[in-house]
C-alpha positions in Angstrom: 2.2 90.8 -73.3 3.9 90.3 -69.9 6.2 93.6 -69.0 9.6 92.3 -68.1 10.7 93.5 -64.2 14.5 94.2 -62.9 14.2 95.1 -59.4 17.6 96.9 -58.2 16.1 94.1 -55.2 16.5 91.1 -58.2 20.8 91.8 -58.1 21.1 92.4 -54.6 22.9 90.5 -51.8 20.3 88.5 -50.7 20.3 89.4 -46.7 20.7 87.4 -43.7 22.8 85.0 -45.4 26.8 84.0 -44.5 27.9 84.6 -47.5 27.8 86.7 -50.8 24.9 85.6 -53.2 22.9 86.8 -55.6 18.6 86.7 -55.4 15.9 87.5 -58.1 13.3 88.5 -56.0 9.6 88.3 -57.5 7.4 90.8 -55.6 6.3 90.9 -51.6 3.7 92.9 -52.3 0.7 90.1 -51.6 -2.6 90.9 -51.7 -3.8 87.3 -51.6 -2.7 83.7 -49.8 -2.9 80.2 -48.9 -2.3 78.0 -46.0 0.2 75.6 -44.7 0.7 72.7 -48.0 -0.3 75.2 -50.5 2.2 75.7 -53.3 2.8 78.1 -56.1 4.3 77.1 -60.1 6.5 79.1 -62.3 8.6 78.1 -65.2 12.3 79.1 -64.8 15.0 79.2 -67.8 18.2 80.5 -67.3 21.3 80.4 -70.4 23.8 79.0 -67.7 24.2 76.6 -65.7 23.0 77.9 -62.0 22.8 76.9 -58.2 20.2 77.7 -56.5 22.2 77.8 -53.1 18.7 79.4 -50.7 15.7 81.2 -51.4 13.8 84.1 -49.3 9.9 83.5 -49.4 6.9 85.7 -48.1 5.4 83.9 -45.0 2.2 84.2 -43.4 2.7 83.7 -39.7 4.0 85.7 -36.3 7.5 86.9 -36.8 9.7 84.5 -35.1 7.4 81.4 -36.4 9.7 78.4 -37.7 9.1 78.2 -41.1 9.9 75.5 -44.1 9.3 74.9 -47.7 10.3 72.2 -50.6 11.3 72.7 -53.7 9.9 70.1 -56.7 10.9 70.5 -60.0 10.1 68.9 -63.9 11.4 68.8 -67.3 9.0 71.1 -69.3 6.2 73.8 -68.0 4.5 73.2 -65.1 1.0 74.4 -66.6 -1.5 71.3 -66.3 1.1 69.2 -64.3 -0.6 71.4 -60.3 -2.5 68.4 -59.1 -0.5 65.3 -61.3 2.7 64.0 -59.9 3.8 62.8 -62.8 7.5 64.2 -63.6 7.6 66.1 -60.5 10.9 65.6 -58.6 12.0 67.0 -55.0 15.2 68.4 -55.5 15.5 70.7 -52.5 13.9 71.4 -49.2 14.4 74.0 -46.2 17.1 72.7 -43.7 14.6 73.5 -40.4 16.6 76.7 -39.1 14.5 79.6 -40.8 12.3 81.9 -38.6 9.5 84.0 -40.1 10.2 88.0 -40.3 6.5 89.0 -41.0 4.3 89.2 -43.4 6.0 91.2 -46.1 9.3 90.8 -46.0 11.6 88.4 -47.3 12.6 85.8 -45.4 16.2 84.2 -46.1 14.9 80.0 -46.0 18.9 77.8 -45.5 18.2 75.1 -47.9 19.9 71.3 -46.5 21.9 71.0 -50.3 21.7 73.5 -52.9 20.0 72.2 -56.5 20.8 73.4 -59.9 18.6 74.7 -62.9 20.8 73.3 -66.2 20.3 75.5 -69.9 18.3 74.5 -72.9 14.8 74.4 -72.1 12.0 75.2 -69.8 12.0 74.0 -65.7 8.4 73.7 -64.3 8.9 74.3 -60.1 7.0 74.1 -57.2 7.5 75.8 -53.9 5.7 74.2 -51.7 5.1 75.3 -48.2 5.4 72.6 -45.4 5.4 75.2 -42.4 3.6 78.3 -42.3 1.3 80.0 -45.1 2.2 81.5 -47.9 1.1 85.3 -49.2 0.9 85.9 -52.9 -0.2 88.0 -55.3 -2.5 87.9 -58.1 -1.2 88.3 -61.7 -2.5 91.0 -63.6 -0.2 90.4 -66.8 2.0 92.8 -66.2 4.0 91.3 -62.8 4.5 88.1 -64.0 7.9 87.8 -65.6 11.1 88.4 -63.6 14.7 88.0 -65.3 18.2 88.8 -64.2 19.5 88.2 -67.7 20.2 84.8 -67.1 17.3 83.4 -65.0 14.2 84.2 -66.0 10.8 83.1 -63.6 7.4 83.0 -65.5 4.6 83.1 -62.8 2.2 81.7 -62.8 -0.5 79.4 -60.4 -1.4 78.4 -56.4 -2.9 75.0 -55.8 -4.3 74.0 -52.5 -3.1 70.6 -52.4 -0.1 69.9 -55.3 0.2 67.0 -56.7 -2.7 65.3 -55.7 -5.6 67.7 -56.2 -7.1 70.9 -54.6 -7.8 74.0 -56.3 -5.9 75.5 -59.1 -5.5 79.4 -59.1 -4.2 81.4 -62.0 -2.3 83.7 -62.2 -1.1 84.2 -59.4 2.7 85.1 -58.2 4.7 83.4 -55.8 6.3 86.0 -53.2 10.2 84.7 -52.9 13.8 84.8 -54.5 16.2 82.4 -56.1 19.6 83.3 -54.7 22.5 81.5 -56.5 26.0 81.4 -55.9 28.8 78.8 -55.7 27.8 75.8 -54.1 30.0 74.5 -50.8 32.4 71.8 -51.2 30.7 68.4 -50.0 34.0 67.4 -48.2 37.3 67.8 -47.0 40.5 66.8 -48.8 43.2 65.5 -46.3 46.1 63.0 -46.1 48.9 64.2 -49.1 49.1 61.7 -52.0 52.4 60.4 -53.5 53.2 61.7 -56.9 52.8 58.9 -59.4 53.8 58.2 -63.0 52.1 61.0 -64.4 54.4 63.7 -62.5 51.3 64.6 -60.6 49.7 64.0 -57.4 46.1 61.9 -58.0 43.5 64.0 -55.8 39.8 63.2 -54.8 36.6 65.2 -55.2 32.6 64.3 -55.2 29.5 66.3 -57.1 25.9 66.0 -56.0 25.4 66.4 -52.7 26.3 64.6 -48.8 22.3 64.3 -47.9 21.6 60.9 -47.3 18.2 61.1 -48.3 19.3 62.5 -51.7 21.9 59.6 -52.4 23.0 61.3 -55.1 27.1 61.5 -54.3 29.3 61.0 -56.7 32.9 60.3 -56.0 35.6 61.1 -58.8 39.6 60.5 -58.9 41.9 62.9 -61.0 45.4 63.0 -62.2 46.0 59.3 -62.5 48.0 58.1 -64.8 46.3 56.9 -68.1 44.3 53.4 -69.0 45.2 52.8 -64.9 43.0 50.4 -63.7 41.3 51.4 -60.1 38.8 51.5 -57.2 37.6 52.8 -54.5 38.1 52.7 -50.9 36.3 54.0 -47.5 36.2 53.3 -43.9 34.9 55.5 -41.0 38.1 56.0 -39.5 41.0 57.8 -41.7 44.7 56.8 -40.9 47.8 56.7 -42.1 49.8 53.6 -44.0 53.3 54.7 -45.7 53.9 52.1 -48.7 51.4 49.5 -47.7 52.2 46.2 -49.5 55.1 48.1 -51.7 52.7 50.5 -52.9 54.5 54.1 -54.5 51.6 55.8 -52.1 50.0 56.5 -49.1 47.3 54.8 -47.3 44.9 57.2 -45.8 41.9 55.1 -43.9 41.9 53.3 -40.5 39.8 50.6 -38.8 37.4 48.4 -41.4 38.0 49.2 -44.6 35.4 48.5 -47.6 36.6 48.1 -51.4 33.9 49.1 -54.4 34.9 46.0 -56.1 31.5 45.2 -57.5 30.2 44.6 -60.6 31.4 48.1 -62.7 33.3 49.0 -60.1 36.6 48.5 -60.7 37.3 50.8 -63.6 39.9 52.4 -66.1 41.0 56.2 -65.7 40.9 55.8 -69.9 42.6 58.9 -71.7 41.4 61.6 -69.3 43.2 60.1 -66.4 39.7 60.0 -64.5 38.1 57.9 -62.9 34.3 58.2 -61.0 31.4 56.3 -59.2 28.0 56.9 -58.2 28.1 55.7 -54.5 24.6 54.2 -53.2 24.3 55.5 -49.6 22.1 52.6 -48.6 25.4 49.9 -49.7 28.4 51.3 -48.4 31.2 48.1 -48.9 33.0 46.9 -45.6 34.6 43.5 -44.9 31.1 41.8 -43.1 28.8 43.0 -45.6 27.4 46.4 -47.3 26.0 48.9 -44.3 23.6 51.6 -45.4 25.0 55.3 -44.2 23.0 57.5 -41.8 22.6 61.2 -41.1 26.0 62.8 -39.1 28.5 60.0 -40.3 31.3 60.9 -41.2 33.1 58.7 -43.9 36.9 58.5 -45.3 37.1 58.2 -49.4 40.7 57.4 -51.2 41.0 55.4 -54.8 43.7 52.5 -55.2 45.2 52.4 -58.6 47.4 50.9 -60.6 50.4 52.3 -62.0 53.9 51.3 -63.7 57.8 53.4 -62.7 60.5 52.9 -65.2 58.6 49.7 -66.6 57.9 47.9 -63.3 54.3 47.2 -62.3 53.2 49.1 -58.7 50.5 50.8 -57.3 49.4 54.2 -55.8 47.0 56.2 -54.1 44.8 59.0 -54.5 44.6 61.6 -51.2 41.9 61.3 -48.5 38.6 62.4 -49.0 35.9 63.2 -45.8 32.8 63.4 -46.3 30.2 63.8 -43.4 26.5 63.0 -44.3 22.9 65.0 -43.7 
C-alpha cells in the first residue's frame, strides 16, 4: 500500500515565478537518472478542474545550462502506453527561457501556454525531457503517491526513448512539481461597444490558447441580444468606424478586413445570447483569400450582429478583441 505524502513544499509558492501559484512537488531527492529524450509517467486525477500554468523539474546538467521539457498526456493510465504513441497527445512544452539551478533543486520551467487536467477519471502524462537529463528516483512503495487534496500524482516509470521504444523502468519517480493557478488572458479587450437591444454592451473573449502551433483558439461573443444572427470579423490593423452603414455600433478594425462567413459560420446567439467559433490558425478569412497566421502577429477580433430597436431591423457590434500569436 503506497503511503500518501503532503510536503509543506507540495502547497508552497512555487519560487522563481512572477506570480502567485501553487506546486505539488514530488521529491528531489534522486538517486538515479536518464539522459537528454528520456521521460518519466505518472497518472494524475484531480476532483476540479485545474491549470497547470509551469512546472519545476530536477535537471541533470551545470547550473546555468538551458534547459526544456514537453508535456504529453492520454485519456486513461499511462501503464503499457511508455513506448506506443497511441493516445498520447502534446499538450504543453517549455517556452526556451529556463536555466538549470543544479542537480537537486527545483528548477521553475515557463511553459509557452498553460494546459488543463479536467475531473472524472485518470490522466496518463509524460514529461519528457528535450534539453538536459533528468534525475529520478527509484520507487520503493512508499514515495510514490503525492496529493494536495485535489491533484493527486501516481508515480510511476522512466523509458529511454517514449513513444517509440527504449527501455522501460519501474518504479521509478519523476523529480518535478505541477504548479497551477489562473491561467493569463489570451488577449486584450479594446475599442467600447455600443449598447444594443438587450440593455447591455456585447463583449469579446477566446479559451484555448494564442500558440499557433496549438491552433486551438476559440473566439466567443456575449451579451447579444437573443436568436441574433452573427459573425465574425478580423483584420491586422484595429480602427475605428462610428455607425458604419447605419449600424447602432462601432466598428473597431482597420486595413483588410476578413469575414468568417463560411460554411457554419454565420451563427445564432440562440437563448444564451452567445455566440462562439473555433478559428483555424492556418485559414484566417481576408478579402484575397484565407492567409495562415504566424508566430508574433498580432490580430484584431470583433463580431457583427444583427439586432432590432423599437421594431426596426439594424445591426451592432461587439468590442475589439487583440490577440497576438506564439
Amino acid at each position: 500500500m503506497k503511503a500518501l505524502l503532503l510536503s509543506a513544499a507540495a502547497a508552497a509558492l512555487c519560487s522563481g515565478t512572477a506570480t502567485a501559484q501553487t506546486c505539488l512537488q514530488t521529491t528531489f531527492a534522486s538517486n538515479n537518472g536518464g539522459a537528454t529524450g528520456w521521460a518519466n509517467y505518472m497518472d494524475v486525477t484531480v476532483l476540479n478542474p485545474t491549470t497547470v500554468v509551469s512546472l519545476e523539474a530536477n535537471f541533470n546538467v551545470a547550473a546555468g545550462s538551458t534547459v526544456n521539457l514537453e508535456v504529453w498526456t492520454r485519456s486513461g493510465t499511462y501503464v503499457g502506453s511508455e513506448q506506443d504513441p497511441t493516445g498520447w497527445t502534446l499538450v504543453a512544452q517549455g517556452d526556451g527561457t529556463a536555466l538549470a539551478l543544479g542537480s537537486g533543486n527545483p528548477t521553475p520551467v515557463p511553459l509557452i501556454a498553460p494546459f488543463d487536467f479536467v475531473p472524472g477519471g485518470v490522466t496518463g502524462v509524460a514529461i519528457v525531457y528535450t534539453e538536459g537529463g533528468n534525475p529520478y528516483t527509484n520507487g520503493n512503495g512508499s514515495n510514490q503517491l503525492f496529493t494536495d487534496g485535489n491533484m493527486t500524482i501516481e508515480l510511476g516509470s522512466s523509458c529511454s526513448a517514449p513513444f517509440v521504444g527504449g527501455s522501460v523502468f519501474t518504479p521509478r519517480v519523476w523529480n518535478g512539481s505541477f504548479c497551477t493557478g489562473s491561467a493569463p488572458s489570451i488577449g486584450t479587450n479594446y475599442c467600447q461597444a455600443e449598447l444594443n437591444s438587450t440593455g447591455a454592451a456585447a463583449s469579446m473573449s477566446a479559451t484555448g490558447s494564442a500558440v499557433v502551433a496549438s491552433n486551438d483558439l476559440v473566439l466567443e461573443a456575449n451579451d447579444l441580444p437573443l436568436n441574433s444572427f452573427g459573425f465574425f470579423l478580423v483584420a491586422s490593423t484595429s480602427g475605428f468606424v462610428q455607425n458604419p452603414g447605419g449600424s447602432e455600433g462601432n466598428l473597431c478594425l482597420g486595413g483588410s478586413i476578413g469575414r468568417y462567413v463560411g460554411p457554419g459560420q454565420i451563427m445564432s446567439s440562440g437563448a444564451s445570447g452567445t455566440i462562439s467559433l473555433a478559428v483555424d490558425n492556418t485559414a484566417v478569412p481576408q478579402p484575397n483569400g484565407a492567409i495562415a497566421v504566424a508566430a508574433g502577429e498580432t490580430y484584431f477580433f470583433q463580431l457583427w450582429n444583427r439586432d432590432a430597436v423599437n421594431g426596426t431591423a439594424t445591426s451592432n457590434f461587439t468590442d475589439g478583441y487583440e490577440i497576438t500569436f506564439q
